[in-house]
N, C-alpha and C positions, 0 to 999 in steps of 0.2 A: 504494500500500500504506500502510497505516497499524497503528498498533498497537491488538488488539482492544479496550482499555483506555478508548480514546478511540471507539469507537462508541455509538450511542444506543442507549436502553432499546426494543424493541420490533425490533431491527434483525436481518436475518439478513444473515449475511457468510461467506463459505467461507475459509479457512481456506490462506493461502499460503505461510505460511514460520514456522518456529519458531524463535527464537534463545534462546541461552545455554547452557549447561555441557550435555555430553552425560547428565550424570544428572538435569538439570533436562527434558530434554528427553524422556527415556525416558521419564518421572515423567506428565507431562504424553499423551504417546501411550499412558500405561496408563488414564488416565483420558477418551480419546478424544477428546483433539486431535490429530489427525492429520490432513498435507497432504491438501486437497482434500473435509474433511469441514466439512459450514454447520456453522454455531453460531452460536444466537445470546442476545442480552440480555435476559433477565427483567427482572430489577429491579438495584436497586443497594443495597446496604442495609450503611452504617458503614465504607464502603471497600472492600467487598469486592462482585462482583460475583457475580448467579446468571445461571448460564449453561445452556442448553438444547443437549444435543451428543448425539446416538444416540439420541433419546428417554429420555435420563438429563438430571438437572439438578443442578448443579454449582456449588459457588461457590469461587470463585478470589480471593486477593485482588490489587489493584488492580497491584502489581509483576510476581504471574505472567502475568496480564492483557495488560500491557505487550508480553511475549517472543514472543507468538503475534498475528502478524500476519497482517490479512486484505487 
């Protein structure tokens, strides 16, 4: 496992574990990171990443990043 943050641009990776605060974490399963769903990396642009998750695209910055590991 490692944390989504540190994955490459173009990668897809499913999605194993979530960490930190439970309102961090609801937060983040509203916007569909949720166990067992891929997501992956667009691009990376000023520290923040754009993320592909549901056929939505999403950008996170590099600390929320971090908490959702794949």
């Amino acid at each position: 496992m490692m944390p989504l943050g540190m994955a490459g641009i173009g990668d897809v990776n499913t999605i194993k574990k979530i960490t930190g605060r439970d309102d961090v974490r609801q937060h983040l399963a509203e916007l569909g990171f949720v166990v067992g769903e891929e997501v992956r990396v667009v691009n990376e642009l000023g520290g923040n990443l754009i993320l592909s998750v549901k056929d939505s695209r999403i950008a996170l910055d590099k600390t929320m990043a971090m908490r959702i590991m794949v």
